[in-house]
N, C-alpha and C positions, 0 to 999 in steps of 0.2 A: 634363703630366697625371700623377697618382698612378696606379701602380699600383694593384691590389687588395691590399689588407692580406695575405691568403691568402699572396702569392708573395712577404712582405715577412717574415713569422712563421716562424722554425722551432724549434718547442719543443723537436724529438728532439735537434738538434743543439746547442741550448743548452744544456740538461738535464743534469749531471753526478749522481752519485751521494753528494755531500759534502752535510753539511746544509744547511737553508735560515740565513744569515743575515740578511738582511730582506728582509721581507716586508711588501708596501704591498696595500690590497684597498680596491677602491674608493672611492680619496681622492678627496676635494674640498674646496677652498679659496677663500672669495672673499673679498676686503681688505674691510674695514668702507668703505672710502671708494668702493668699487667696486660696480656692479652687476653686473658680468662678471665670470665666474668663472676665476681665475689657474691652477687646476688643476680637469680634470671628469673623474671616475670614472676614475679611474688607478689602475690593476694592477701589481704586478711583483715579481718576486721574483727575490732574487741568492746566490747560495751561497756558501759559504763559500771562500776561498783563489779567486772570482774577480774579474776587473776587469771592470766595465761602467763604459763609457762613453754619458753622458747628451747628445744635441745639440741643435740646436734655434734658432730664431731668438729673439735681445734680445726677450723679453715673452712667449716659447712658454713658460713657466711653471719651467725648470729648477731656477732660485735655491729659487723656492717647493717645489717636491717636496722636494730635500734638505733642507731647512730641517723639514719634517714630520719627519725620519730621528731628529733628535735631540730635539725638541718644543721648539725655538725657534719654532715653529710649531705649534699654538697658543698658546703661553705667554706670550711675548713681542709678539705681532704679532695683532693683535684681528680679528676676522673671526668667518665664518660656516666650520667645519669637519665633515667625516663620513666614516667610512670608519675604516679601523686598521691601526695599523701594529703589524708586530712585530720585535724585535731577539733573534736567538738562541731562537727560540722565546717569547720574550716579550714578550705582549700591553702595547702602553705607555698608561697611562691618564691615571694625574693625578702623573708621576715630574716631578720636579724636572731643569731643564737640567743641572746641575752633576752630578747623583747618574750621570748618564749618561758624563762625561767620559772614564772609565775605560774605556768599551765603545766608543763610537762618538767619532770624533774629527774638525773640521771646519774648515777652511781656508776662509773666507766670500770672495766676488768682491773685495769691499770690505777685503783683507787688513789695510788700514792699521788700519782700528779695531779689531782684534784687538793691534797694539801698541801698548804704554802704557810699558814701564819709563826705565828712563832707563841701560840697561845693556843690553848682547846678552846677559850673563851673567843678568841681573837677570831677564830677559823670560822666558827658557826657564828657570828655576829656580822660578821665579813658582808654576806650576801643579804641580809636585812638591811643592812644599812645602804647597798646599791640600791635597793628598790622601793625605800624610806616610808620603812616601816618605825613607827615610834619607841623613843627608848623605853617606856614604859612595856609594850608589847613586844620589844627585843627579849629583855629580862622574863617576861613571864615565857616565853617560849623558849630561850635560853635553857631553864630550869626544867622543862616540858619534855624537850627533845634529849636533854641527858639522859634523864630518868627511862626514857624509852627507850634507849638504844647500851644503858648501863655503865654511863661514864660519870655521875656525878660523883662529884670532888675528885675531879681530872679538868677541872676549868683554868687549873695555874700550870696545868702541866705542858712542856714544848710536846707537839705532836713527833718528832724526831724520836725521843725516848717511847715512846707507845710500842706495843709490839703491834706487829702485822695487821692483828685481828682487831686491837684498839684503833688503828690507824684505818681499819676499816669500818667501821661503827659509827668514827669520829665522821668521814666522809659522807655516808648515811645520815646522820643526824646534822650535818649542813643545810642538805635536801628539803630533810622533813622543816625544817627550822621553816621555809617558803611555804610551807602548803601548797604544792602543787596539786593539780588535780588530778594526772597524770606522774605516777611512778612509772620507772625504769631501772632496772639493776640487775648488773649485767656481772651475774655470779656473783653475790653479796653473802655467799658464804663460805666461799675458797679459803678463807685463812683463821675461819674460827673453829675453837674446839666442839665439841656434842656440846659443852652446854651452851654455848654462846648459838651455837647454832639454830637452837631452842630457843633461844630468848629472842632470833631474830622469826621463827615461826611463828610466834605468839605475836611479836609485832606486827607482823604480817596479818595476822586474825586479827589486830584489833585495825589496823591502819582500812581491812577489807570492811569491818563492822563500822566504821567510820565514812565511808561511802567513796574511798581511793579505789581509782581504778590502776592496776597492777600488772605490768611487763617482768616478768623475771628471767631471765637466763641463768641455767644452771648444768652442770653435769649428773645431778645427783635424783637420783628418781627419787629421793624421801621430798625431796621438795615438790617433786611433780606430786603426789600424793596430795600435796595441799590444792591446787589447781581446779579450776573449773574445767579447762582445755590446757592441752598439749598441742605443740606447733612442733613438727620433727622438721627439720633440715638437712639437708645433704648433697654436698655440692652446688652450691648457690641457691639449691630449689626447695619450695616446700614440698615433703613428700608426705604429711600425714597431720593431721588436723583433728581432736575429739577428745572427748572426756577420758580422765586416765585408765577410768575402769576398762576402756573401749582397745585404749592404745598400749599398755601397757603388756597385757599378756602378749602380743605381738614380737617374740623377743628376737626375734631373725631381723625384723623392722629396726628393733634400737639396736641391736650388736653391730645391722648393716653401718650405721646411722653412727656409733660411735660412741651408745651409750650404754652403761651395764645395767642389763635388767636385774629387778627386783629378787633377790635371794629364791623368794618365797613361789615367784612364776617360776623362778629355772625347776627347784623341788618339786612344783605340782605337775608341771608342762613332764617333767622326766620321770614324774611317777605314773603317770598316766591319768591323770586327775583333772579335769576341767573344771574344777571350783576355785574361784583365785581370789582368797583370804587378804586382806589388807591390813589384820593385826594380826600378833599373836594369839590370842585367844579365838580368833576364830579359826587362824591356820590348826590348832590343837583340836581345835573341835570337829575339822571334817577329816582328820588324820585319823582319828580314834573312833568316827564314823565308819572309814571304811579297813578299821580293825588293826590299823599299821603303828607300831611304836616304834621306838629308836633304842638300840642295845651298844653301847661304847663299849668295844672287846676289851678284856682285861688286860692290862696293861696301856693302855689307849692315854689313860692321864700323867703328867710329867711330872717329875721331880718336883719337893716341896720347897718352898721359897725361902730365903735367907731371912729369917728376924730381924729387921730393919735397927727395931730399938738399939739392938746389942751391936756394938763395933767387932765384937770379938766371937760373933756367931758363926758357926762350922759352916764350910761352904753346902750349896746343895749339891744334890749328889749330880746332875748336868754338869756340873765343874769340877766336879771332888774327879774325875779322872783325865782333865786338864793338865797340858806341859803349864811353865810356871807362868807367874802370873803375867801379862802384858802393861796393863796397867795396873797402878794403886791408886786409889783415895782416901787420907786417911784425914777425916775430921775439918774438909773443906771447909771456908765460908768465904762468902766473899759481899764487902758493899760498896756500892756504887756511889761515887763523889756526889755527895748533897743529898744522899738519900737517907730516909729514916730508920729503914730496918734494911738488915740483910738481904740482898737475893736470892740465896742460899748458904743454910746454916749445918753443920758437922755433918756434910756427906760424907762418907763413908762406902767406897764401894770397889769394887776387884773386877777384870777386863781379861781374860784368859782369848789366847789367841784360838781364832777359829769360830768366835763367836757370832750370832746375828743376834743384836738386841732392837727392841724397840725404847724409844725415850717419851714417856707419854705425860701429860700435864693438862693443865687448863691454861689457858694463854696467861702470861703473866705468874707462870708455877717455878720460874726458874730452871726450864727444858733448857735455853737456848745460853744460859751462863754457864749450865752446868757442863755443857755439851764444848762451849769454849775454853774453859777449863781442862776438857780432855784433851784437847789439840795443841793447848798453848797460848792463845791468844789472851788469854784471860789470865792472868795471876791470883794466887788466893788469896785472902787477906790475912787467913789465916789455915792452918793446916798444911800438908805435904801432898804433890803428885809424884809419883814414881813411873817412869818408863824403864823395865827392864830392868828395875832395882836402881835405879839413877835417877835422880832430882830430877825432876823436869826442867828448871829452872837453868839448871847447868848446864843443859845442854844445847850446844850452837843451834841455830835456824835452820843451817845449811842441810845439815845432821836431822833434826827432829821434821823437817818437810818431807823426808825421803821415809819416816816411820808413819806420822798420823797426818793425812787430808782431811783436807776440810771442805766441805762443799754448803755457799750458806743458801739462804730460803731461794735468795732473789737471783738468778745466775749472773744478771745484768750488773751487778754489783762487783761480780770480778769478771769480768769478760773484759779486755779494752782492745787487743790485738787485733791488725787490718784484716785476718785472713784467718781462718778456722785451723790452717798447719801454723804459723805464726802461736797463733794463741798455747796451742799444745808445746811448743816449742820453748815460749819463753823463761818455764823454769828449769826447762834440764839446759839451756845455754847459761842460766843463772851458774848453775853448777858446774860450770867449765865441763860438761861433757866432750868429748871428741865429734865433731860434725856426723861423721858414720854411724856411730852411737845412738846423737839424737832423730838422725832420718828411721832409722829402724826404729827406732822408740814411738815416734809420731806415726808412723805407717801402722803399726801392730796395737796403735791404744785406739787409732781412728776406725781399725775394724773390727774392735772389739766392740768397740759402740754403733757402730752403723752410721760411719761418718766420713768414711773415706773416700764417697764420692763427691764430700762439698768440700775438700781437702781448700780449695782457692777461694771458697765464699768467703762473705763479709759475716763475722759470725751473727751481727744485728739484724741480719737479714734470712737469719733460720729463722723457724719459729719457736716456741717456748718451748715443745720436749726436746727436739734440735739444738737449743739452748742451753738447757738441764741436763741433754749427754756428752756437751760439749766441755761442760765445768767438769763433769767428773771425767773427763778424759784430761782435761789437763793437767787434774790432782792424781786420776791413776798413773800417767806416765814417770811421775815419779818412785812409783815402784811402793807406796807407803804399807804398812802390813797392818794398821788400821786406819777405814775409810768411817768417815762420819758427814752424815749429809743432813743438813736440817728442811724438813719437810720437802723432800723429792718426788712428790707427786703435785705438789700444789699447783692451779692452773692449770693440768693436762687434763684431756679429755680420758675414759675410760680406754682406748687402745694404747695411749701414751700413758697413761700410769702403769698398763701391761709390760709394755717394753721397758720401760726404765725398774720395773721390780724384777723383770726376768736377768737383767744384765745384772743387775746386784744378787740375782741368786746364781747363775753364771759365776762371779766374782766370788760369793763367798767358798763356791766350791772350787775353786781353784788355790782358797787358802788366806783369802783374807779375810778380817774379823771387819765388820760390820757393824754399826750403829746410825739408826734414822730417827730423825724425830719426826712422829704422823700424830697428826689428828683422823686419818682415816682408817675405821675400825677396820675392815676386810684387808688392807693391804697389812695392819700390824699381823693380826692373825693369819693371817695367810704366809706369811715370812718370817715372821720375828719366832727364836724361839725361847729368847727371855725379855721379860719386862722390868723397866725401871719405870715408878710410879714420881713425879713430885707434885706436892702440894704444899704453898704459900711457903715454897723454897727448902723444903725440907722433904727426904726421901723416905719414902711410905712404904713401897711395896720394891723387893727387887726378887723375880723368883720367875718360875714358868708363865707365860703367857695362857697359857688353858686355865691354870690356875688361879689367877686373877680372874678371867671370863668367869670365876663360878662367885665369888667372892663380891657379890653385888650392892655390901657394906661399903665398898671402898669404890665403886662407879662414880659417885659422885665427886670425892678428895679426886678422882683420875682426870675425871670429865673424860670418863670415857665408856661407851655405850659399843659390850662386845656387839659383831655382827646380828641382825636379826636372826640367820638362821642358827648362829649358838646359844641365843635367845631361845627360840624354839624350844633345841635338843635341852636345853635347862630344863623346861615343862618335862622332860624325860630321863631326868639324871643323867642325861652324855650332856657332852661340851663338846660340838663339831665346829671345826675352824673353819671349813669353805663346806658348799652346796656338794661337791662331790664328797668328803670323807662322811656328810650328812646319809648321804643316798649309801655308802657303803655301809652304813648301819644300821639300817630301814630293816628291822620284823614285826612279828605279828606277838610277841611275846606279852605280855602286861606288864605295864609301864614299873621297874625297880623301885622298891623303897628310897629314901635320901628326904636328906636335908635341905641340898643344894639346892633349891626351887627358885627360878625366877621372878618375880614381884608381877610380872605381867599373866603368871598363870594363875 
């Protein structure tokens, strides 16, 4: 149940005394193709040198409002508009996108279609030179804006080859290249890993200590943490407005809303506790105030991990009672035409049917070659895959599509068919199925996913989790007995990352093995129940997922930052994967000897 807006608003506290930077007064927006309106009567205004963060559920209207900021919206995007914005005091009427560059500056969800050059050099020089800026000051800011966003000596590189998170960075550092006075970015961390993610908060803290005023969109409440104010959305409307301390514990507000509240509110909100901690050390400290530790029952920790070093180490005991193996790796590498070093060097690793793994890295760790490799697509340059005890290599197309899916970041990337049953359809008719065949097959994979009432849509006309259940519906109807998905939460909102992990846990209990590559701590932990680590293409860690969380020598080589509330349970020698097995371990006992101690206690 929503609060009253009343204990959701606090103007005084918002309110500084710096000018207004923009200023939105009763916008509204509806698509021409729409009768519902994507924004209704929305207020807001931000001042100058602050960050607000915008939140909100896939289709609560976020994209839309910023898009007004700069008048990509109405210019560009035809609709029914009312209401005015202002920027620095001025009223924006009939200004050209481009004339705006200079002021307001914007990083779209969709970062890709923002780059076009065929250089990282070429991409952030681009927009310097439309609004002639000197070569001499191109160069100095050239060098300026790498370094801030962590792409130096990536200036000769095509932005094609970048991964996701490079191609998002690279997009960002266009932006800054202008000096806008006015930022916009509109989920500027969807595709990076913990540390990159980092590197973009600290930007953020410097670009704020710089005197940028700052719009951010995001899913992610660690980012609202950075924020002066929180603007919730929901259904075109603002419904909550105020500093995060204010709106945060509010958690019926953000779960209404589409967002997943903070580990540490659900813990205190369910323990009874009205103190809401915003690090670790202070959550520990009002824990142990009112007397409550954390006891992980015996047995509670997993099997120990496979010795990476050794090719020829005993499996762990999660697979030592495994049917045979499903996949092999034996001494992988594989390099990329023109490039310097390997992307991945002597993996080495085994795939036992039944499995859920996680695939975790730092952008750029060789997750996504290693992970094409397992499907096929990728050939090694060196070393063997076996499926089944058979070369992967020897094996037809036709044959190995019906064993290992592939589902990649971007669903749009293989989606092309007129119609969401079409799409499903198009590789079991690859495979001369019988017509009967394939309508059963399309009917029973579109309800496994929750798709069988847009059976006739145009699939470009779902939205992105609609999208992303749609790819894997058309890799599961082929029946594969390993499904690998690269980053399948990426872009959804906190309900749509729900749905798309509960269908894969759905799936794997019904018998197929399983492999994701996330950067998102809580969905690995929460599903995954082994991990593969790599680092600068070489595999580090492959063992139980808990057992990594404790292991916070190797967070870094992971870039990866377990959940905060297994963070916590560290201060307590447990490792709890989600808020609820946390709360099943809550006594009053003193706190166990160990070694295993998190760096933040």
């Amino acid at each position: 149940m929503q609060p009253p807006a009343s204990t959701l608003t606090s103007p005084a506290n918002a309110v500084s005394s710096a000018p207004i930077a923009l200023r939105l007064e009763h916008v509204s927006f509806t698509y021409a193709d729409s009768a519902v309106p994507a924004l209704h009567d929305v207020s807001l205004e931000v001042r100058q040198g602050e960050m607000v963060v915008i939140m909100g559920a896939s289709g609560a209207g976020k994209s839309t409002l910023v898009k007004c900021c700069n008048r990509v919206i109405p210019a560009f995007q035809s609709g029914r508009f009312s209401g005015t914005v202002s920027l620095f005091g001025r009223r924006l009427i009939n200004e050209r996108v481009g004339e705006l560059a200079g002021t307001v500056g914007m990083v779209l969800q969709d970062f890709e279609a923002q780059v076009f050059a065929t250089t990282v050099r070429d991409e952030i020089v681009f927009g310097m030179e439309q609004v002639g800026i000197a070569p001499a000051e191109m160069h100095r800011r050239l060098a300026e804006v790498l370094a801030q966003v962590g792409l130096v000596g990536f200036e000769s590189r095509d932005p094609a080859s970048l991964s996701g998170g490079e191609k998002q960075r690279l997009a960002l550092a266009a932006i800054l290249a202008l000096r806008p006075r006015l930022l916009i970015l509109d989920e500027p961390t969807t595709d990076l890993d913990p540390q990159g993610r980092q590197q973009i908060f600290m930007l953020l803290r410097r670009l704020r200590a710089q005197g940028y005023t700052l719009v951010v969109v995001e899913h992610d409440v660690a980012v609202a943490l950075e924020a002066d104010r929180l603007a919730v959305l929901a259904n075109g409307q603002l419904v909550a407005v105020g500093p995060p301390d204010q709106l945060l514990p509010h958690i019926e507000t953000l779960t209404h809303a589409g967002v997943r509240p903070h580990d540490f509110d659900r813990l205190f909100r369910s323990l009874g506790i009205h103190t809401y901690p915003r690090d670790i050390e202070g959550a520990v400290r009002v824990l142990r105030a009112h007397g409550i530790s954390l006891l992980q029952p015996a047995g509670g920790s997993d099997s120990s991990p496979i010795p990476v070093a050794s090719a020829s180490a005993p499996q762990s005991r999660a697979r030592a009672e495994s049917a045979s193996p499903l996949l092999q790796l034996e001494a992988v590498s594989h390099w990329y035409s023109g490039a310097g070093a390997p992307a991945i060097t002597g993996v080495t690793l085994t795939i036992t049917t039944g499995e859920f793994i996680a695939l975790l890295g730092a952008n750029g760790s060789g997750k996504t070659t290693l992970a094409k490799h397992c499907s096929g697509l990728l050939t090694p340059t060196q070393g063997q895959i076996f499926l089944h005890g058979r070369e992967l290599r020897t094996i037809p197309l036709a044959h190995l599509a019906q064993e290992i899916g592939y589902v990649f970041q971007n669903p749009d990337h293989q989606l092309f068919a007129a119609t969401v049953e079409e799409e499903v359809a198009f590789g079991l008719r690859n495979l001369g199925l019988p017509a009967v065949e394939v309508h059963a097959r399309v009917s029973a994979v579109l309800e496994t996913v929750g798709l069988h009432e847009v059976r006739g849509r145009d699939p470009f006309l779902l939205d992105k989790g609609e999208r992303q259940r749609l790819a894997v519906a058309a890799v599961l109807a082929l029946h594969p007995r390993l499904l690998i998905l690269d980053e399948p939460t990426t872009g959804l909102d906190y309900r749509e990352q729900r749905t798309m992990m509960e269908l894969l846990r759905r799936l794997h209990r019904q018998g197929h093995t399983i492999l994701i590559i996330t950067h998102v701590p809580w969905v690995a932990a929460e599903y995954a129940e082994r991990a593969l680590v790599m680092a600068r293409g070489h595999l580090v860690w492959d063992g139980p997922l808990r057992e990594l969380c404790r292991r916070a020598d190797l967070w870094a080589q992971a870039a990866f930052h377990p959940p905060d509330i297994t963070r916590l349970g560290l201060c307590f020698n447990a490792a709890p994967l989600s808020v609820e097995e946390c709360l099943g371990w809550v006594g009053s006992a003193p706190q166990l000897p160990g070694s295993s101690r998190a760096s933040d206690c």
